[in-house]
C-alpha positions in Angstrom: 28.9 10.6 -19.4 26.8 7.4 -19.5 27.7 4.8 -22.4 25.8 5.1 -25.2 23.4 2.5 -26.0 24.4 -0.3 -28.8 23.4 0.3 -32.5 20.5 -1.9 -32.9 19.0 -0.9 -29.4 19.0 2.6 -30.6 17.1 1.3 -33.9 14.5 -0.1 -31.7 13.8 2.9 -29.7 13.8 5.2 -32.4 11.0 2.5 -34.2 9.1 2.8 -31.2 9.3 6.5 -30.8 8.6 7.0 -34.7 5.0 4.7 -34.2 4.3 6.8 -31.3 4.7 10.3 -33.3 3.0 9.6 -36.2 0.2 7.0 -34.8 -0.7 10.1 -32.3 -0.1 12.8 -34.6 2.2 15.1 -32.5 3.6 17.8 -34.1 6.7 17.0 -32.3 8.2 14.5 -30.0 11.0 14.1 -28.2 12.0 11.1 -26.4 15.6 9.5 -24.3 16.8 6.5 -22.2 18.5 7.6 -18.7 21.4 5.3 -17.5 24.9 6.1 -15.2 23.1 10.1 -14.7 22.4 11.2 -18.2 21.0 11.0 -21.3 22.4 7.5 -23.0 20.3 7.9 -26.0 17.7 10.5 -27.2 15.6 11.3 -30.7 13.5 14.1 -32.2 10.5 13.5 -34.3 8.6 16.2 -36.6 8.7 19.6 -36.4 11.4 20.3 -33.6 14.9 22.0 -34.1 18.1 20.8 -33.6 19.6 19.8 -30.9 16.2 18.6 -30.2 17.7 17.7 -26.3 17.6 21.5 -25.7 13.7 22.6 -26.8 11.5 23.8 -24.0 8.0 22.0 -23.8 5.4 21.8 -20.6 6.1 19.2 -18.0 2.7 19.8 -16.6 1.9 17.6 -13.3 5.7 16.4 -13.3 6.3 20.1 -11.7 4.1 18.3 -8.6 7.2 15.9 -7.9 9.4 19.3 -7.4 7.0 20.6 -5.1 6.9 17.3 -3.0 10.8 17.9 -2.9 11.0 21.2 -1.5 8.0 19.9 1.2 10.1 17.2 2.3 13.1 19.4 2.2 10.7 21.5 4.8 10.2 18.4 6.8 13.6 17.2 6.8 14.7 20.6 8.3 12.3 19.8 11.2 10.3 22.9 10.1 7.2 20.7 9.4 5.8 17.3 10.1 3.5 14.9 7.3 0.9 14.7 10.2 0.9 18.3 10.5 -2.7 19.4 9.6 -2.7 22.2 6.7 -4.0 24.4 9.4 -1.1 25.1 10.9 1.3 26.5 8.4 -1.2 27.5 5.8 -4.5 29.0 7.8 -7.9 29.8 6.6 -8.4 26.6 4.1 -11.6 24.4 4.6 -8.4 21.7 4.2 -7.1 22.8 7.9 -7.8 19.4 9.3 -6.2 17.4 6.4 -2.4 16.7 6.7 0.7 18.3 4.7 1.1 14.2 3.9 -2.8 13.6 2.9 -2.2 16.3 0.4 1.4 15.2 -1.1 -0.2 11.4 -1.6 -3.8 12.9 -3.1 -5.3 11.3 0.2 -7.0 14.9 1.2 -10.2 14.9 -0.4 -9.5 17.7 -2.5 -11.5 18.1 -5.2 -9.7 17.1 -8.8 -9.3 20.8 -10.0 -10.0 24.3 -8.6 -12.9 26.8 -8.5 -13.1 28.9 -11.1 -12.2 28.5 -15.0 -10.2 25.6 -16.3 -6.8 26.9 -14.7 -5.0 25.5 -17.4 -6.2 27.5 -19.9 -7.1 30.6 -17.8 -4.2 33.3 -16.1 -4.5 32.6 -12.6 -4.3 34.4 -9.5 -3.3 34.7 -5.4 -5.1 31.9 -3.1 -7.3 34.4 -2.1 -8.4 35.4 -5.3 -8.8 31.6 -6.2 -12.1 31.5 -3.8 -11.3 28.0 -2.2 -14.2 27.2 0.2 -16.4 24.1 1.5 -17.7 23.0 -2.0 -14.0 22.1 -2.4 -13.7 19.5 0.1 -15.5 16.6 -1.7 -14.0 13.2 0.6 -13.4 12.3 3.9 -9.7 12.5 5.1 -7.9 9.4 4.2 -10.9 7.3 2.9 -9.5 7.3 -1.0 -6.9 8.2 -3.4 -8.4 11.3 -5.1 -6.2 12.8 -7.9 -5.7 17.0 -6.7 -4.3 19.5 -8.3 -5.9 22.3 -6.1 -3.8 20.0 -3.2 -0.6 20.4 -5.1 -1.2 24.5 -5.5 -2.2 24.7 -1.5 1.3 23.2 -1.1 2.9 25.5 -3.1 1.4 28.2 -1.3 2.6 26.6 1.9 6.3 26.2 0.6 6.0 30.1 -0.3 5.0 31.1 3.4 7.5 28.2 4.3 10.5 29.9 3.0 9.4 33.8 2.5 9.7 33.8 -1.4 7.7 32.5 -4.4 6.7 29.2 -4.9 9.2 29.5 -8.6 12.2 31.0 -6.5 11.8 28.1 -3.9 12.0 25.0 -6.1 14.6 26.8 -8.6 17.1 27.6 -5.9 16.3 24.3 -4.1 16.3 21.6 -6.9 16.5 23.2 -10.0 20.1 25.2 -9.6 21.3 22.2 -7.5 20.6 19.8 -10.1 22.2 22.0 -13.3 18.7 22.4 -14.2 19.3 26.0 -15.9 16.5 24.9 -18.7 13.8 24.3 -16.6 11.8 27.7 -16.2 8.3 28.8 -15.3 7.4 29.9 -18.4 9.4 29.5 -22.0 12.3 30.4 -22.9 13.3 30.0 -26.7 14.1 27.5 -28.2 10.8 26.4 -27.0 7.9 24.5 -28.7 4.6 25.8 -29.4 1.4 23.8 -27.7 -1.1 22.7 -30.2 -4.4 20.2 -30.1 -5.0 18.2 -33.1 -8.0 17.8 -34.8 -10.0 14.7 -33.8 -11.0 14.3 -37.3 -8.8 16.2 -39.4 -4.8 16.5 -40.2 -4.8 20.1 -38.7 -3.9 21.8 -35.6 -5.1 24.9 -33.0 -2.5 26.9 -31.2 -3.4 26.5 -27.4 -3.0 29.3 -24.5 0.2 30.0 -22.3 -0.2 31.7 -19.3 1.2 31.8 -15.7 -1.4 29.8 -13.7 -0.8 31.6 -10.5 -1.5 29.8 -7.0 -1.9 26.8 -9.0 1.4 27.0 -10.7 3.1 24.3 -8.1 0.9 21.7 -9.7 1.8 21.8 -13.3 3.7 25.1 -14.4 7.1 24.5 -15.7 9.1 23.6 -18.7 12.0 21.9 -19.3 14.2 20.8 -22.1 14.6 16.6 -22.4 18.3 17.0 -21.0 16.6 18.5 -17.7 13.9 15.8 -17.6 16.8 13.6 -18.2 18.7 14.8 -15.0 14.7 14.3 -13.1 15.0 10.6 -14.1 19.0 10.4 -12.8 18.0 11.8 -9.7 14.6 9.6 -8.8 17.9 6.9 -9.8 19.6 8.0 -6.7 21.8 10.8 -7.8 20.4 13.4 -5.6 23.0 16.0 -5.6 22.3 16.5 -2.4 18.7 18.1 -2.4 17.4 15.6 -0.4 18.5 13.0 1.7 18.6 8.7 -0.1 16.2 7.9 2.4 13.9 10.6 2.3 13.8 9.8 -1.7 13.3 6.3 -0.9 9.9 7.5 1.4 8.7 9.5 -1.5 8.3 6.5 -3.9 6.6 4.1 -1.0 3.0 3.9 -2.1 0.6 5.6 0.2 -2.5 6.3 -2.0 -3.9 3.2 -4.5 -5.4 4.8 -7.2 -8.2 1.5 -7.9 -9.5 3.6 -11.3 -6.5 2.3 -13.0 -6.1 -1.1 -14.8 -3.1 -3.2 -13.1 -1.5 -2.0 -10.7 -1.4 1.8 -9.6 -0.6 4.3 -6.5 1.2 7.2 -5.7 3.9 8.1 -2.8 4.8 11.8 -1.6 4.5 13.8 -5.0 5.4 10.4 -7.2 3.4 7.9 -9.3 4.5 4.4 -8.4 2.9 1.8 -11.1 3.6 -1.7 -11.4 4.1 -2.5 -15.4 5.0 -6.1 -16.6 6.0 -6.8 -13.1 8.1 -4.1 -13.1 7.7 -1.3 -10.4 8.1 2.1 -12.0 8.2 5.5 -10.3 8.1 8.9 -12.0 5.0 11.0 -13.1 3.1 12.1 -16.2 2.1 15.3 -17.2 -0.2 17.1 -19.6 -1.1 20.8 -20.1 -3.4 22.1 -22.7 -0.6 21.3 -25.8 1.6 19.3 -24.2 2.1 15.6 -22.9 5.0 14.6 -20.7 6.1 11.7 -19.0 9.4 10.6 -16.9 9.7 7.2 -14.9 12.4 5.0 -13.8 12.8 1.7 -12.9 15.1 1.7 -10.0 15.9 -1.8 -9.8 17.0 -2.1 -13.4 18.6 1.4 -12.7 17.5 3.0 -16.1 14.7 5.8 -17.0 13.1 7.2 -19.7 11.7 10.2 -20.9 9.4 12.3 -23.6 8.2 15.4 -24.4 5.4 16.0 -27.2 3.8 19.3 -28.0 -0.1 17.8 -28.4 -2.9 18.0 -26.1 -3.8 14.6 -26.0 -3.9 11.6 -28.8 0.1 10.4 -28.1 0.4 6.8 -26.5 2.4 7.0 -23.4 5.9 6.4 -24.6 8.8 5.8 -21.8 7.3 2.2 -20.6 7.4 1.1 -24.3 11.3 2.7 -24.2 11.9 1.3 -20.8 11.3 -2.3 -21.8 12.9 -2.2 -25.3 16.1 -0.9 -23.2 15.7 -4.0 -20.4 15.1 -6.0 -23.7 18.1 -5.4 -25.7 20.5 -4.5 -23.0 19.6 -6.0 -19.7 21.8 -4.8 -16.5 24.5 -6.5 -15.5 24.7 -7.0 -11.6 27.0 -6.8 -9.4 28.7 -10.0 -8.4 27.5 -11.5 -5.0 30.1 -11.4 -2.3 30.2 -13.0 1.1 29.7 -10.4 4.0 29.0 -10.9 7.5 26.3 -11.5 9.1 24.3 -8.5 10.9 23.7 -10.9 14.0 25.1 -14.0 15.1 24.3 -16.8 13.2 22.5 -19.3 15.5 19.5 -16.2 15.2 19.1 -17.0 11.8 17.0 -19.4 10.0 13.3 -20.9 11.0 11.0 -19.7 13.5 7.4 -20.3 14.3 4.6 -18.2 14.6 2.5 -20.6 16.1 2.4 -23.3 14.1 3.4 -21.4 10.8 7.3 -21.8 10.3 9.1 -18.4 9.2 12.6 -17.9 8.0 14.9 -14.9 9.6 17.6 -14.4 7.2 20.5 -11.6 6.8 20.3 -10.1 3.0 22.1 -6.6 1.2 23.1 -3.8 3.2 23.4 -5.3 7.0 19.4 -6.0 6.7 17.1 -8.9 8.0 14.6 -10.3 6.4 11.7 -12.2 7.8 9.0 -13.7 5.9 7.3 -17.3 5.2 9.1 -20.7 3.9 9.5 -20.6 0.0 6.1 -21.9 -1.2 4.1 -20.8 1.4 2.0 -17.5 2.1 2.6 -15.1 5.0 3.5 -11.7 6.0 6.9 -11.0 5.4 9.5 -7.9 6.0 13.2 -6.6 6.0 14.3 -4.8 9.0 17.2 -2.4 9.9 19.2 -2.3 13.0 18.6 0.5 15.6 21.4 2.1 17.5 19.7 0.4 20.7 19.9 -3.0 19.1 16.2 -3.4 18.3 15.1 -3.5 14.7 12.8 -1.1 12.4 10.3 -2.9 10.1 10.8 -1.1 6.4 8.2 -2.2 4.6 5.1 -4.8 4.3 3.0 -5.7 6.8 5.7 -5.3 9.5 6.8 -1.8 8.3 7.6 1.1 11.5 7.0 -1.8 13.9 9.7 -3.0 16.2 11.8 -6.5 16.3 13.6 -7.8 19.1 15.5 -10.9 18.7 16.2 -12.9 22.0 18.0 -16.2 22.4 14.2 -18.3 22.6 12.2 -16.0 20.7 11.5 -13.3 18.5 9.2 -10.6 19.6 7.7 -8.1 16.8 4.5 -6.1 17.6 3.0 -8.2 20.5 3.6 -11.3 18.1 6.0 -14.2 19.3 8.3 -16.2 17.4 9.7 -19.6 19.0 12.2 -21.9 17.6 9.0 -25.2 17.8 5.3 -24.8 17.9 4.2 -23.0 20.7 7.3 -23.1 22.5 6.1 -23.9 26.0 9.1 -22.7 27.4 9.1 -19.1 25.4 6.8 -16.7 26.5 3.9 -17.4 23.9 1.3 -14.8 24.7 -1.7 -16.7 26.2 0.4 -19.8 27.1 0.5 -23.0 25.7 -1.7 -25.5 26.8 -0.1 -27.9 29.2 -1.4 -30.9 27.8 0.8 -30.6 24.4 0.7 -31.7 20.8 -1.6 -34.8 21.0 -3.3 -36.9 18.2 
């Protein structure tokens, strides 16, 4: 059971949550903290019954980061690549060019919604009965981040021809069961709360619809109690029970399509939104229906996450970054203590190289990793690498990332580039040679 938090921490986030409710005029609202795999604090506000943790309400698009885990599940079981175009596990789509990845990271060019009526406030149907054709394709492959839900319900379709069942049996036998999700269903299951929009104008409120959205349903069609949203949050922490692999939920949260619409900074991995918020990288995803707003993100460095549920169509001020910086506020995490460990390669490989004339350091840092980037105070790419079994090393991320290092006893080689232990080493093999005349004033 994670610790509860302290006293005045939990006054704080209940003031915050409080403001939220009655500034946006839910009807309800629900809200928690996520630290060491559960719920370390949680409150209800308005009309919702006791224990509040257990009351159904719509995740909405947060249902589109279970999807991208039963895809990856697929690709992890080699039954499926990312650079596999649609075409080939899901045929007759005018999307059969676009990739199972361009659709996960909203890089397809799908258009926003589908054809038809507003499928969130219509019953849905089959994929053939959703009428997709050319009209629906409104971008070029690749060429922008383009927010889809028609994307999400095409994958859902796939995973359902993937695995020979439904969509709902899929992600509840893959993720939900695993995870001791038993209160995250399709459609409600009592105690559940009823959606409602609020009057723009007035203090009243208008039931909305609830209906099963069909082919679309893989892009916005559960609910879940805040304890379940709770154990989302533990596992985007790292506790993944075992659905899918660390690194594989590491992939998921790299930033593949920038969304530029949004103020600061915004993107989205495989089925994730990955924001940066007061310098703090965040990953989770928000979610709306018609009568319901949701939201779960984590900050994974900081190791804590937070989470709400309100039953209102729109009109409620996102809530868990507010919660997730009161919590970093009051009670800031502790590290771990830094211990000496040995060094990945020998030591006389380490420290400053040149790339040219630009001087880089090659360091060992956490976890048996290099890291190679510019002196402090200066700019330059920079990148951590992990060993290979064959001795080489992987770039993991920035502008080195899936490239290859190999470190020699005069140089560095990394994707044609060469590092030397001077300036244009004339004794390393410097691409284009050095001129045999020298440094001269």
């Amino acid at each position: 059971m994670p610790e509860p938090v302290l006293p005045s921490t939990a006054r704080l986030l209940l003031a915050r949550t409080a403001r939220v409710q009655r500034d946006g005029r839910a009807p309800s609202l629900v809200a928690g903290v996520v630290r060491d795999g559960g719920l370390a604090w949680s409150a209800g506000r308005g009309a919702v019954a006791e224990p509040h943790t257990d009351v159904q309400y719509r995740l909405g698009s947060i249902s589109k980061t279970v999807t991208a885990v039963v895809v990856l599940r697929l690709r992890d079981e080699g039954l499926l690549r990312l650079d596999d175009p649609l075409e080939q596990h899901l045929p007759g789509t005018p999307f059969g060019d676009r990739t199972v990845g361009q659709l996960l990271s909203h890089l397809a060019g799908a258009s926003a919604e589908s054809p038809g009526g507003w499928w969130e406030r219509t019953p849905g149907g089959t994929l053939d009965e959703l009428g997709v054709a050319d009209r629906d394709v409104v971008l070029g492959a690749a060429r922008r981040f383009h927010y889809s839900n028609l994307g999400f319900g095409l994958l859902g379709e796939l995973v359902a021809r993937q695995r020979g069942r439904s969509w709902e049996e899929a992600v509840t036998a893959e993720v939900l069961a695993p995870l001791g999700m038993a209160r995250t269903t399709p459609r409600p299951v009592a105690p559940a709360a009823e959606g409602f929009a609020v009057h723009p104008w007035a203090d009243v409120v208008l039931p909305e619809p609830e209906h099963h959205a069909g082919v679309m349903a893989a892009a916005g069609q559960l609910w879940a109690t805040l304890a379940d949203l709770g154990r989302v949050a533990a596992f985007l922490l790292g506790d993944t029970a075992d659905v899918l692999d660390p690194a594989t939920l590491e992939e998921m949260t790299v930033p593949a399509g920038v969304d530029s619409s949004a103020p600061g900074w915004s993107s989205y991995g495989l089925g994730v939104q990955v924001v940066r918020v007061d310098g703090r990288t965040l990953v989770g995803h928000g979610g709306s229906m018609p009568g319901f707003l949701a939201g779960v993100f984590v900050d994974r460095e900081e190791q804590t996450g937070a989470v709400s549920l309100a039953n209102a169509t729109s009109g409620v001020d996102p809530l868990v970054f507010g919660l997730l910086a009161d919590l970093r506020g009051a009670e800031p995490r502790i590290v771990e203590p830094w211990v000496p460990a040995p060094s990945p390669v020998p030591l006389e490989s380490l420290g400053v190289w040149f790339w040219g004339p630009a001087p880089y350091v090659l360091r060992a840092v956490a976890g048996g990793l290099l890291h190679l980037g510019p002196l402090p105070g200066r700019s330059g790419r920079a990148s951590r690498f992990t060993r290979r079994d064959d001795g080489t090393w992987l770039g993991l991320d920035g502008y080195f990332a899936g490239e290859t290092l190999r470190i020699a006893a005069d140089h560095l080689d990394l994707d044609t580039f060469v590092f030397t232990r001077t300036p244009y080493d004339p004794d390393a093999p410097v691409p284009g040679g050095v001129d045999e005349g020298g440094w001269r004033s």
